[in-house]
C-alpha positions as CSV (number, residue, x, y, z in Angstrom):
1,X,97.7,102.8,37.7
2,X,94.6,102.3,40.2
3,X,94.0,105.0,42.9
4,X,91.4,102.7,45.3
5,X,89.6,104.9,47.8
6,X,87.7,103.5,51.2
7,X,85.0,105.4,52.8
8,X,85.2,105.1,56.6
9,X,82.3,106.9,59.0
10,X,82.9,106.4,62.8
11,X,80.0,107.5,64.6
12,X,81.1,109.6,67.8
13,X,79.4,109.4,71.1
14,X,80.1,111.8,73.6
15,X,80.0,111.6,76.9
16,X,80.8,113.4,80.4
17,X,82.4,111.7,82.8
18,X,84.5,112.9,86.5
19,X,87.5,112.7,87.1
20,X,89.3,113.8,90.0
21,X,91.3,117.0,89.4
22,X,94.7,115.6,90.0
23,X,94.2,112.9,87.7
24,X,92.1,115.3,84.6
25,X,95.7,117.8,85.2
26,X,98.0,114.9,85.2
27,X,96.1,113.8,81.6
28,X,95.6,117.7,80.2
29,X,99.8,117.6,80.5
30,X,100.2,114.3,79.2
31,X,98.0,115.4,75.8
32,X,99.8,118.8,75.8
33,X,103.4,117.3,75.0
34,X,102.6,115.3,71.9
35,X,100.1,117.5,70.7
36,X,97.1,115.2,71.0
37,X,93.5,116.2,72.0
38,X,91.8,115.3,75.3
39,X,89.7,112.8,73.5
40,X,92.3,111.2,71.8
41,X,94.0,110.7,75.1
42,X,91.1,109.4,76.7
43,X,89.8,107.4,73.8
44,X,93.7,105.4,73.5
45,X,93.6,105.1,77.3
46,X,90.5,103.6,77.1
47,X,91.0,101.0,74.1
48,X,94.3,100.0,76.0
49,X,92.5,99.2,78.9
50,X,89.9,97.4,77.1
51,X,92.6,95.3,75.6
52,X,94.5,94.6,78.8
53,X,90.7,93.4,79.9
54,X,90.0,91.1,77.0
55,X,93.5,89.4,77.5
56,X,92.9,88.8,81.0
57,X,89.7,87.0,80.8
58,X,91.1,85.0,77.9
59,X,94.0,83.9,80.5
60,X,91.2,82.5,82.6
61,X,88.8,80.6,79.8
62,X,92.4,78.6,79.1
């Protein structure tokens, strides 16, 4: 048997951003539940966006 093992380094930038209290609470709450961090919320949040950008400009090269 062959254990294969793959090194993976992410470089992490951080950043500070604002965001209006109601929405920063609504997102604190929404980590909370599943147990995620604030980053991880705001780091899915942002690559679904991204996506749902990419597929709507390739809609409108078609």
């Amino acid at each position: 048997m062959t254990v294969t093992m793959t090194l993976v380094i992410l470089t992490v930038m951080k950043t500070a951003i604002s965001i209006p209290n109601p929405i920063f609470n609504s997102a604190e709450r929404a980590a909370k539940e599943p147990g995620i961090s604030r980053s991880k919320l705001y780091t899915k949040a942002i690559k679904e966006f991204l996506l749902y950008v990419i597929q709507k400009i390739s809609i409108f090269k078609i």
